[in-house]
C-alpha positions in Angstrom: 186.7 183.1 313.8 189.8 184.4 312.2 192.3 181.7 311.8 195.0 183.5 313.9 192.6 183.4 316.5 193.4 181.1 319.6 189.8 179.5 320.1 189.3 178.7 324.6 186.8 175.9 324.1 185.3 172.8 325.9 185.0 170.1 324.2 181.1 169.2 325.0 180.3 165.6 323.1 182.9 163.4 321.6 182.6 160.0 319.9 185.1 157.8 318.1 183.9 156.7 314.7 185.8 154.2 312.2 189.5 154.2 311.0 190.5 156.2 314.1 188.6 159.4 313.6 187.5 161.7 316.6 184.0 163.7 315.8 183.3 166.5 318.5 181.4 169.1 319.2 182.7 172.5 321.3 181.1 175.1 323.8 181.2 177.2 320.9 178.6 175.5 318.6 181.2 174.7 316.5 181.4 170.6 315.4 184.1 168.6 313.7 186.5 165.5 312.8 190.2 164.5 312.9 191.6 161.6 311.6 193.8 160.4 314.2 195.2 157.2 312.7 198.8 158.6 312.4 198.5 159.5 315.8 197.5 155.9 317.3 200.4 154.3 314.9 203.3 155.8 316.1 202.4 156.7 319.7 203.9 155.6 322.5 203.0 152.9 324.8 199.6 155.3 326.5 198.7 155.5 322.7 199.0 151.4 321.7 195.1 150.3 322.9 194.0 153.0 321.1 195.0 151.1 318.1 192.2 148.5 319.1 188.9 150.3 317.0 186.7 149.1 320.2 188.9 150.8 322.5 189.3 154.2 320.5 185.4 154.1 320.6 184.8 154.3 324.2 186.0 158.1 324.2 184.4 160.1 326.0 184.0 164.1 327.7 186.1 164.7 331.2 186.1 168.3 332.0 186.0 169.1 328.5 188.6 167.2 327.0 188.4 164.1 325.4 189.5 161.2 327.3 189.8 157.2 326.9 189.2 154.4 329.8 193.4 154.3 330.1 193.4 158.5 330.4 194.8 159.7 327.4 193.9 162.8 326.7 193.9 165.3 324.2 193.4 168.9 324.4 190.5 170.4 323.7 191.7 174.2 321.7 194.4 171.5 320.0 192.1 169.5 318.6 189.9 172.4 317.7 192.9 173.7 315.8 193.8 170.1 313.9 190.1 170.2 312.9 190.6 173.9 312.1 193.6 173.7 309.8 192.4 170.9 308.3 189.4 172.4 306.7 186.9 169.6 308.7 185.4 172.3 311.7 182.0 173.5 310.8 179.9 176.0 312.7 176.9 173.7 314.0 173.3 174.1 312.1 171.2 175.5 314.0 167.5 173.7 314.1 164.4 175.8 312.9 161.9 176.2 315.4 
């Protein structure tokens, strides 16, 4: 995909892995992370019990965006983007049969 592209994607499985960094895969095979720790620092009060590692962990795949048990939410082509421009979105291996 050409970077001036504007990707429409679902964001199909999500997890939240140490120091405040989403991994997820799209509906378009492609598979990626973002560190989000400046995010969770100087959010707003929605954002604070994602500061709590436990808490940023339990992430997880709402109607393609992820989400956390208090409903923050981030979009999906956003996040697909961040992961984009910073060089961490990899088209997804595909398993020999």
């Amino acid at each position: 995909m050409d970077e001036s592209e504007f990707p429409w994607v679902d964001v199909l499985k999500v997890r939240g892995l140490p120091n405040h960094v989403i991994w997820a895969r799209f509906s378009d095979g492609c598979e990626g992370t973002l560190d989000l720790s400046d995010y969770v620092q100087s959010g707003g009060p929605m954002v604070a019990p994602l500061k709590d590692q436990a808490f940023f962990e339990r992430v997880f795949v709402e109607e393609g965006v992820p989400v956390w048990p208090n409903h923050v939410d981030m979009d999906s082509t956003n996040l697909y983007i961040q992961m984009r421009s910073a060089g961490t979105l990899k088209d997804r291996p595909v398993a020999a049969e």
